[in-house]
MARNUZA-956033 format. One line per field, with one value per residue (C-alpha): chain; residue in three letters; residue number from 1; x, y, z. Coordinates in steps of 0.02 Angstrom, whole numbers, padded with zeros to 5 digits. Last residue first. Layout:
<recs>
kette: A;...;
rest: ALA;...;
nr: NUM;...;
X: X;...;
Y: Y;...;
Z: Z;...;
</recs>
This chain:
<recs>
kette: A;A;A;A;A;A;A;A;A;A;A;A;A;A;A;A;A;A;A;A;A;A;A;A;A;A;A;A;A;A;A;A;A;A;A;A;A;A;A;A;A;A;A;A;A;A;A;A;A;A;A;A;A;A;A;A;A;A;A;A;A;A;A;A;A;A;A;A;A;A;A;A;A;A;A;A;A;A;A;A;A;A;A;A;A;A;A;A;A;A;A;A;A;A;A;A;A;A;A;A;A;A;A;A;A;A;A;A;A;A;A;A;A;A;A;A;A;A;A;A;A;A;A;A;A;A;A;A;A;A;A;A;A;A;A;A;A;A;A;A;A;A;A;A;A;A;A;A;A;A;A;A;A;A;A;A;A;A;A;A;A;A;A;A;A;A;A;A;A;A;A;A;A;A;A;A;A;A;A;A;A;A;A;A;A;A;A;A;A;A;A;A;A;A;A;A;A;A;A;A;A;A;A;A;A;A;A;A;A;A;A;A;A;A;A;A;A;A;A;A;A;A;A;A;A;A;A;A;A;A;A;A;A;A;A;A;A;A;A;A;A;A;A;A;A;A;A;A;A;A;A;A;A;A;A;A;A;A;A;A;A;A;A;A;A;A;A;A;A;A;A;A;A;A;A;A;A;A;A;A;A;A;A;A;A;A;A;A;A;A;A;A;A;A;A;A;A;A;A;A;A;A;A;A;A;A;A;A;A;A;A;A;A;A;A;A;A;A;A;A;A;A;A;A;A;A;A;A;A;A;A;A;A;A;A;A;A;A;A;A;A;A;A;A;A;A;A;A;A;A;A;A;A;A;A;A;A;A;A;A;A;A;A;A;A;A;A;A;A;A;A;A;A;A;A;A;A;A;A;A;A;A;A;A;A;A;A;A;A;A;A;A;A;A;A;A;A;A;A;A;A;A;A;A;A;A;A;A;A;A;A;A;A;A;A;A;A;A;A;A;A;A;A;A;A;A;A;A;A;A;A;A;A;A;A;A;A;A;A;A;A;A;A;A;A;A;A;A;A;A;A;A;A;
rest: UNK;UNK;UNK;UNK;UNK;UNK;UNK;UNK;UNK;UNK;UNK;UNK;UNK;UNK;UNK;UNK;UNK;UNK;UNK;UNK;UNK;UNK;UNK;UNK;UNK;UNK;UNK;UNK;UNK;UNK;UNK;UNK;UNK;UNK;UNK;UNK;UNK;UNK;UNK;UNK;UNK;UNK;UNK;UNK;UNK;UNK;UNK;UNK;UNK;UNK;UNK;UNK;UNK;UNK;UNK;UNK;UNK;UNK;UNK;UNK;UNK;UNK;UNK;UNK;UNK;UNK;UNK;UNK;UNK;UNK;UNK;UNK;UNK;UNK;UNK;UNK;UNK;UNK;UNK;UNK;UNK;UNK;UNK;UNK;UNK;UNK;UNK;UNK;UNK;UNK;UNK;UNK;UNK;UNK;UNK;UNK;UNK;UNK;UNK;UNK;UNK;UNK;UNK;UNK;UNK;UNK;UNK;UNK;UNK;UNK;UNK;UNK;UNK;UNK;UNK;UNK;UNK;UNK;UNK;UNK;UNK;UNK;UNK;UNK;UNK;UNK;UNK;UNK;UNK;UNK;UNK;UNK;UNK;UNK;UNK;UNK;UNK;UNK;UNK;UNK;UNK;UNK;UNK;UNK;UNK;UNK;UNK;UNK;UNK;UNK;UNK;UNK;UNK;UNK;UNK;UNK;UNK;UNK;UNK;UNK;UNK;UNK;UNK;UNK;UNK;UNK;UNK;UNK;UNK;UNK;UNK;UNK;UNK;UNK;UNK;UNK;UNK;UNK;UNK;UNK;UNK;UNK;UNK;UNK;UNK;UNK;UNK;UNK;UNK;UNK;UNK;UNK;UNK;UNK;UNK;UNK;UNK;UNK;UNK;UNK;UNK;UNK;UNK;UNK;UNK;UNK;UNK;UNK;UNK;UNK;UNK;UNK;UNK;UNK;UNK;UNK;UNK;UNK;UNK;UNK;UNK;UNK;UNK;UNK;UNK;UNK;UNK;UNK;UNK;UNK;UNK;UNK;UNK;UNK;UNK;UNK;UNK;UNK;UNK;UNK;UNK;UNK;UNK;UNK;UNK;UNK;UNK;UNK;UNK;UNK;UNK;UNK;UNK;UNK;UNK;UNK;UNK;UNK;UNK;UNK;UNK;UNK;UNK;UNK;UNK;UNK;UNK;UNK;UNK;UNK;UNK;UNK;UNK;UNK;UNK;UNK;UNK;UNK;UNK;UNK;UNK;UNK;UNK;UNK;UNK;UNK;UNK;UNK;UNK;UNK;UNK;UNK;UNK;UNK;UNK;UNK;UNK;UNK;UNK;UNK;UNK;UNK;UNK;UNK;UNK;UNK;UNK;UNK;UNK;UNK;UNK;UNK;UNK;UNK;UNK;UNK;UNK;UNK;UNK;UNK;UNK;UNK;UNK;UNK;UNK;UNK;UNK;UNK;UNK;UNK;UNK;UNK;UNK;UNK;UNK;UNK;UNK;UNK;UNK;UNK;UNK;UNK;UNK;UNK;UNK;UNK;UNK;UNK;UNK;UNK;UNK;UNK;UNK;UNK;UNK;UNK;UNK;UNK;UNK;UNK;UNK;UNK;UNK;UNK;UNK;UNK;UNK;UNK;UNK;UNK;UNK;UNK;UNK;UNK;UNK;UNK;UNK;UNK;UNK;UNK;UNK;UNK;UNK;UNK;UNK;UNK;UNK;UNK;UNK;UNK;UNK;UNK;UNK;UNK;UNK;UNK;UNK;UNK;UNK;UNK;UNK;UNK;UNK;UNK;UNK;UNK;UNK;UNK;UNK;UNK;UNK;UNK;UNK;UNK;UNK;UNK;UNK;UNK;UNK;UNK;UNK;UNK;UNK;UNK;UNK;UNK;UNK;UNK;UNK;UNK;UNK;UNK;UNK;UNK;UNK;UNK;UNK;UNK;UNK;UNK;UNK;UNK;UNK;UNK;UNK;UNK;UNK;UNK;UNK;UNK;UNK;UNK;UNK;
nr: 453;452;451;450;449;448;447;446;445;444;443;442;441;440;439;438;437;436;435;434;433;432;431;430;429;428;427;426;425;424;423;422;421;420;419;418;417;416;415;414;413;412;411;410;409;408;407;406;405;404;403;402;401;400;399;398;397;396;395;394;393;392;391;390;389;388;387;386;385;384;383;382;381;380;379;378;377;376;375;374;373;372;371;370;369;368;367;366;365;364;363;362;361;360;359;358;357;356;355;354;353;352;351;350;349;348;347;346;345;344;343;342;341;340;339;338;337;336;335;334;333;332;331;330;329;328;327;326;325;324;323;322;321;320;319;318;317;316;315;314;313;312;311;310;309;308;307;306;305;304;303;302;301;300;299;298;297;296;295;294;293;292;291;290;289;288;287;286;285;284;283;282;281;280;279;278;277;276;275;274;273;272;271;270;269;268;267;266;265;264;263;262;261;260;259;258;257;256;255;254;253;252;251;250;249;248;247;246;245;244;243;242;241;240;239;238;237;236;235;234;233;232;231;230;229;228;227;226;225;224;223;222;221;220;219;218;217;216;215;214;213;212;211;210;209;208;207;206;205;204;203;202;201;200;199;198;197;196;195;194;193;192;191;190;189;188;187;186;185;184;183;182;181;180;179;178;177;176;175;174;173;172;171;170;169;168;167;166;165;164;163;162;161;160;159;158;157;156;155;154;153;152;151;150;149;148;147;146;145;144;143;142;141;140;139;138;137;136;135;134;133;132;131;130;129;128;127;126;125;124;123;122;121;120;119;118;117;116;115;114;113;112;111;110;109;108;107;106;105;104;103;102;101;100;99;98;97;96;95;94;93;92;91;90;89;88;87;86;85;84;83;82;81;80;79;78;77;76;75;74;73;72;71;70;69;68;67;66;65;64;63;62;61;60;59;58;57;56;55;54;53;52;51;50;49;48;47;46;45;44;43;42;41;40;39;38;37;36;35;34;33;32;31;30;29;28;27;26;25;24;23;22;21;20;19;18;17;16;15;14;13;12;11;10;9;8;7;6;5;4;3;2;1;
X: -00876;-00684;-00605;-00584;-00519;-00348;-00253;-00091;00089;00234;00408;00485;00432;00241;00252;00344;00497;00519;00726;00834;00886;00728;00578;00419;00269;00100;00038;00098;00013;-00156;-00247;-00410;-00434;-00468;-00360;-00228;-00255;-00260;-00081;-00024;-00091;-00013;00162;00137;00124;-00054;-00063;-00208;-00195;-00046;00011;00118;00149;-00028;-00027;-00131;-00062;-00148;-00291;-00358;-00492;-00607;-00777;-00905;-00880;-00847;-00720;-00768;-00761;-00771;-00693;-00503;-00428;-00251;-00195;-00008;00086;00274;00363;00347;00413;00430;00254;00235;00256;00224;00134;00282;00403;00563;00616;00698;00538;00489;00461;00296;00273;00142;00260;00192;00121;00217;00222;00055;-00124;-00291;-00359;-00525;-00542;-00697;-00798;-00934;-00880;-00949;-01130;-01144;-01215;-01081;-00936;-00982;-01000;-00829;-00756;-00863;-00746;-00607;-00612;-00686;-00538;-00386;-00345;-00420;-00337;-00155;-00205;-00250;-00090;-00004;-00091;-00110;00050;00156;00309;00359;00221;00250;00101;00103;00262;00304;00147;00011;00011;-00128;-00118;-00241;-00235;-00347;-00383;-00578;-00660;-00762;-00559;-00533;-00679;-00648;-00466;-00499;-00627;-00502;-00355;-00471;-00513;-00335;-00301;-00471;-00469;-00372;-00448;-00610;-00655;-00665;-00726;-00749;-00946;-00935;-00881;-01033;-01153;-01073;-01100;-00951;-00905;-00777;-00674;-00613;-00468;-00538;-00581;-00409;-00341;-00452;-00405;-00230;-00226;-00250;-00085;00013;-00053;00048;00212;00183;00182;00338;00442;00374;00429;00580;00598;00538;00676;00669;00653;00784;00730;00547;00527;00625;00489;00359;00421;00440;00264;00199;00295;00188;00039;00071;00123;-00004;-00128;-00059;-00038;-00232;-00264;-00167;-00022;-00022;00099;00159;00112;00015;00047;00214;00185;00030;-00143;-00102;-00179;-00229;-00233;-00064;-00046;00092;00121;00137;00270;00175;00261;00429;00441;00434;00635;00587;00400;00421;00291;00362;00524;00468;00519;00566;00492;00359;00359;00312;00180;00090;00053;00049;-00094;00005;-00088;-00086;-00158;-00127;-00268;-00342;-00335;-00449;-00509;-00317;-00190;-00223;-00057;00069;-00076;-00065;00119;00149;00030;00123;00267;00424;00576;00726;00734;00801;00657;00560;00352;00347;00253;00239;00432;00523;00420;00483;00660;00641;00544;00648;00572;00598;00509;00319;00166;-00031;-00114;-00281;-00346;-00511;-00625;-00725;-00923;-01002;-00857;-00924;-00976;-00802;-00720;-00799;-00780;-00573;-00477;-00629;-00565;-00641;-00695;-00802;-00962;-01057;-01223;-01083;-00979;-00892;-00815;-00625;-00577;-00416;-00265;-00197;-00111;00078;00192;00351;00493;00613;00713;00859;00829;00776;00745;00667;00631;00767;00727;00554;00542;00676;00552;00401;00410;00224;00178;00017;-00033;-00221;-00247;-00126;-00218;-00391;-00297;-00409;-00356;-00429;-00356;-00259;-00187;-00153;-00031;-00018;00155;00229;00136;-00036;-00073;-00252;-00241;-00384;-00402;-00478;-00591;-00631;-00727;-00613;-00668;-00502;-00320;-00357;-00426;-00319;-00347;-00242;-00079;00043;00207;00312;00301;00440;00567;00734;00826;00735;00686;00508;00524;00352;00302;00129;00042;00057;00000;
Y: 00679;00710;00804;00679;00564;00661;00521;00483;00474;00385;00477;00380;00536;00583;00636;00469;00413;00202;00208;00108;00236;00301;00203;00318;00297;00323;00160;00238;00407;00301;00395;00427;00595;00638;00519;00627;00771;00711;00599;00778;00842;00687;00701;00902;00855;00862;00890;00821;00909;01040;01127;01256;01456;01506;01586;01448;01282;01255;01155;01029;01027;01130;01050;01169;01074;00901;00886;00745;00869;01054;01142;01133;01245;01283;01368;01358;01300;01243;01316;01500;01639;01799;01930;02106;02265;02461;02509;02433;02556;02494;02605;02450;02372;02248;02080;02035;01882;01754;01688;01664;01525;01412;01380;01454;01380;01378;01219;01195;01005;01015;00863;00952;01111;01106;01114;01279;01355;01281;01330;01526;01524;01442;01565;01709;01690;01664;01823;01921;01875;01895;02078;02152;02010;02058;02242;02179;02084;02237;02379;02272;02178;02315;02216;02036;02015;01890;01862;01975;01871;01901;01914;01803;01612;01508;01312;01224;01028;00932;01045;00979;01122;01158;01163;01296;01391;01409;01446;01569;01648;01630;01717;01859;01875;01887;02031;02127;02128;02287;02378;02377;02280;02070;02078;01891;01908;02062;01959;01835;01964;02046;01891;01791;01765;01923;01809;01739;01648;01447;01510;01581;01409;01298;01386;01373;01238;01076;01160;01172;01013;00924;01046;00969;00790;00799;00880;00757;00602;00678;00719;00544;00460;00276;00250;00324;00277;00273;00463;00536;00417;00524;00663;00674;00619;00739;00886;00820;00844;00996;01068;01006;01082;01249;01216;01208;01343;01459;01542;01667;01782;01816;01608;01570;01528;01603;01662;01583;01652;01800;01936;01929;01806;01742;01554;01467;01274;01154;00999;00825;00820;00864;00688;00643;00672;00836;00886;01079;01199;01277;01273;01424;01551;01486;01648;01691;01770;01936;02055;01974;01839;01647;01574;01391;01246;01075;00949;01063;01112;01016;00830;00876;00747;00733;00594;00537;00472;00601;00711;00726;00696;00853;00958;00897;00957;00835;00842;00950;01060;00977;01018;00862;00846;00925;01077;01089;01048;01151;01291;01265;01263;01435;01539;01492;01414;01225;01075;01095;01095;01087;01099;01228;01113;01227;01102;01246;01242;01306;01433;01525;01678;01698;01677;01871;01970;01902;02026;02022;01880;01681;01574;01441;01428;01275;01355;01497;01626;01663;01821;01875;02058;02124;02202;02011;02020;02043;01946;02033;02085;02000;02119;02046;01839;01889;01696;01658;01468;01437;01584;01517;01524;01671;01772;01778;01948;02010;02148;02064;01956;01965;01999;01840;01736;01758;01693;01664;01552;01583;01753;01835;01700;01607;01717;01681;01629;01716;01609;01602;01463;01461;01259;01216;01028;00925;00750;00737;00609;00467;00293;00184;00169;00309;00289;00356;00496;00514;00649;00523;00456;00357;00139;00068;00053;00004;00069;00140;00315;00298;00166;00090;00165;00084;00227;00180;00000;
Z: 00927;00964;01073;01236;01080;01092;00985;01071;01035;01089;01023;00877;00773;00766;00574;00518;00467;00478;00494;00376;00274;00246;00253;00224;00381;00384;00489;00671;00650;00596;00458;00446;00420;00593;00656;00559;00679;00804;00779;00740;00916;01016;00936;00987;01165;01251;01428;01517;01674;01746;01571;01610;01642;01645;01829;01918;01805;01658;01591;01473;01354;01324;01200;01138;00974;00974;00830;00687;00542;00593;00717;00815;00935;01005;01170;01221;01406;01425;01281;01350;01215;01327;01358;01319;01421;01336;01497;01613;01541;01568;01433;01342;01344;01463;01460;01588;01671;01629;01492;01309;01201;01048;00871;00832;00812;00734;00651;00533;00493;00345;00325;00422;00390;00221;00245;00149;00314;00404;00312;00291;00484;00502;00361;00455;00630;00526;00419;00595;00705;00586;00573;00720;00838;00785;00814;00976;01007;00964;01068;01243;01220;01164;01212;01152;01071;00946;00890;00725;00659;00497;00381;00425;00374;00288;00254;00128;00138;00029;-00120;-00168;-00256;-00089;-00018;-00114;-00114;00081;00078;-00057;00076;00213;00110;00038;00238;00288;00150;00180;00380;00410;00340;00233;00084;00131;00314;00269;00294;00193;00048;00072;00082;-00087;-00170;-00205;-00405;-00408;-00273;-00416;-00347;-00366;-00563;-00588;-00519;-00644;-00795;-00813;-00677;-00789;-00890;-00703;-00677;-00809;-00766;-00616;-00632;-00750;-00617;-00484;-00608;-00630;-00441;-00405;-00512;-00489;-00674;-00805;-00981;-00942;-00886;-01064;-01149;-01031;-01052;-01238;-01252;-01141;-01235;-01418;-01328;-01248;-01425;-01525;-01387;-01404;-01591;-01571;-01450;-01575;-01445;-01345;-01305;-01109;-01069;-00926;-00751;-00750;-00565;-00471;-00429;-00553;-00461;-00283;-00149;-00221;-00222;-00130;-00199;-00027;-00049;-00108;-00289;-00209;-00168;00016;00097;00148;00068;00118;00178;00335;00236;00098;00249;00410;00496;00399;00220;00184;00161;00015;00166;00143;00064;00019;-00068;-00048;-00166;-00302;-00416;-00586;-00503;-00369;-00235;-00186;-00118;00053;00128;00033;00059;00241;00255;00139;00246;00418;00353;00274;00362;00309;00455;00631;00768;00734;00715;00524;00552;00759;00775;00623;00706;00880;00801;00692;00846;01007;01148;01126;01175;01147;01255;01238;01373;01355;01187;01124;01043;00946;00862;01008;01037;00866;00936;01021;00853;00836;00995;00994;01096;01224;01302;01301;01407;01355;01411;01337;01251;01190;01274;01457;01485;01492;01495;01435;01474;01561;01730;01726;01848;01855;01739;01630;01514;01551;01532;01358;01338;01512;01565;01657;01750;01808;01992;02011;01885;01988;02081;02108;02011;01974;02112;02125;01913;01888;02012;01894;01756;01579;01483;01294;01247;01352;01462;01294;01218;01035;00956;00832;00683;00700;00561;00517;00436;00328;00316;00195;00207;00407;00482;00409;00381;00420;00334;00224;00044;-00074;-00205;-00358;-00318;-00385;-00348;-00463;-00450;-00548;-00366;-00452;-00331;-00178;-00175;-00151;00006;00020;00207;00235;00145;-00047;00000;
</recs>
């Protein structure tokens, strides 16, 4: 079977990857996945975990407890309390801040995970860690695994597509999508919210549309005798594959981008037209008619690093909140009334969470304090297909700083996530060099199932 680890770069080895759809090791609940990636790292004490012993010992000293744990070790301060207001929401009263007035009408549909931990504190290794599962780079992302295993509904679109920021890459750059050692075939292809979807899409002069199709025809057959001669070549065989698509998406990928087709309700919905919600909610809205065309895996960044709030919190973060809460709050909306959630895995999420003690600026001003990188306690939801919405799970200790019940590692959230599509972390596997490489590592990973309907 394609996903029980055949090794695609072993001599001699006549079967090439393919994008074709696969069926997963058991029925799956979830058929795509739209991944809101929050990259900076959120603060979940001001957004979904609410600290009531933080607002009774603010100004407290806290930092000989937790130095260890400090990056900017000199600009620690003391415990901070939160700048903004929590409240509960929903039929099943999740907490939630006033930073986010929009997602917090949608907590019914949410499994909001309160433990989840990682390993490392420092943007570019904790991000090598929740995309592909190890801090090295060079190992395939979680996108690349997913469709490496599943294949695509869509054979005129890529399997995975990229909605990164106009503004500029995140930290990482063009790695947070990369297929490692998978063939390139199953790596994420960025599209541009607007414009040309994709660079060099079409031709400057065009051609007759029958010597156009001479010409393709005549180009396939070259590639594919050029193909036979030298077998066991997946980056051939990925090079051809594209190129292939890349005709298929000539028409098809200006068609997914055409926001022109949405009704004026629907655009408004996305905050699509006014500042500063346009850009993220052109991305959600693609991200919506993308996966409705069948794209299995669609992953969205913000520009740089809008979470990482280092100081400013109160200003920044909010800004950060402006920008993204009422595109995702009306792409879950937008996916339930089309009836597309349900098969839909929506996930929100950054690298990391943030310190319960303040960093200060350089002024020492305590108004203009953020929050440190904190590895030991982060918030991240799931909606959509087989999540139990209205569902929090786990907890943190009294100030924030760690998970205390049900912690869930990263292994455990990937292994999640693929349960959901009906995969078994354990049974998608690639053997390289002697070593069965998965997403979940050789770590022991478990399914969250307190999060699932």
């Amino acid at each position: 079977m394609h996903l029980l680890g055949r090794d695609l770069f072993a001599e001699g080895n006549q079967s090439a990857p393919d994008l074709r759809p696969r069926a997963p090791h058991f029925p799956a609940k979830a058929k795509s996945v739209i991944h809101l990636f929050m990259n900076g790292g959120p603060s979940q004490m001001d957004l979904f975990d609410p600290k009531p012993e933080l607002d009774k010992h603010h100004g407290e000293p806290y930092f000989s407890k937790i130095a260890g744990e400090v990056e900017n070790v000199s600009d620690a301060g003391a415990l901070m309390r939160s700048p903004f207001k929590f409240a509960q929401h929903g039929k099943c009263g999740m907490w939630v801040s006033d930073a986010l007035p929009q997602i917090a009408k949608q907590v019914d549909e949410l499994a909001l995970i309160r433990s989840l931990y990682t390993t490392n504190i420092t943007h570019e290794p904790a991000l090598y860690l929740i995309q592909t599962g190890h801090m090295p780079s060079g190992y395939p992302t979680l996108g690349s695994w997913v469709v490496y295993g599943l294949g695509s509904e869509c054979q005129n679109l890529p399997a995975y597509v990229v909605l990164d920021d106009p503004a500029g890459l995140p930290i990482n750059g063009v790695e947070n999508w990369n297929a490692g050692f998978l063939p390139p075939l199953f790596q994420g292809t960025r599209f541009r919210s607007t414009g040309s979807p994709v660079l060099n899409l079409r031709p400057e002069v065009g051609d007759v549309p029958e010597i156009a199709t001479l010409q393709r025809d005549l180009l396939g057959r070259l590639d594919r005798l050029h193909q036979r001669q030298r077998p066991s070549q997946p980056n051939l065989e990925a090079r051809i594959q594209s190129y292939e698509l890349a005709a298929r998406m000539q028409m098809s990928a200006t068609d997914a981008l055409d926001l022109g087709q949405e009704t004026k309700e629907t655009q408004e919905l996305y905050g699509i037209g006014r500042a500063p919600t346009d850009s993220y909610g052109r991305r959600c809205l693609i991200a919506r008619r993308l996966v409705e065309r069948g794209v299995r895996f669609v992953q969205l960044y913000i520009n740089q690093q809008i979470w990482d709030n280092h100081t400013g919190l109160a200003t920044d973060m909010k800004a950060a909140c402006d920008r993204t809460d009422l595109p995702i709050a009306g792409l879950l909306q937008d996916l339930k009334q089309r009836g597309l959630l349900d098969d839909t895995l929506i996930i929100w999420g950054g690298e990391f969470g943030r310190l319960p003690i303040a960093q200060l600026p350089k002024d020492k001003d305590e108004k203009k304090a953020g929050r440190d990188h904190n590895k030991n306690a982060a918030c991240s939801w799931m909606a959509g297909g087989g999540i139990k919405g209205g569902t929090t799970y786990g907890s943190t200790d009294d100030f924030g700083f760690a998970a205390a019940e049900n912690k869930v590692s990263v292994a455990d959230w990937h292994a999640t996530i693929l349960h959901l599509l009906g995969m078994h972390h354990e049974e998608l596997y690639v053997n390289q060099q002697g070593l069965k490489e998965k997403l979940t590592g050789v770590q022991t990973a478990r399914v969250v199932k307190e999060i699932l309907s």
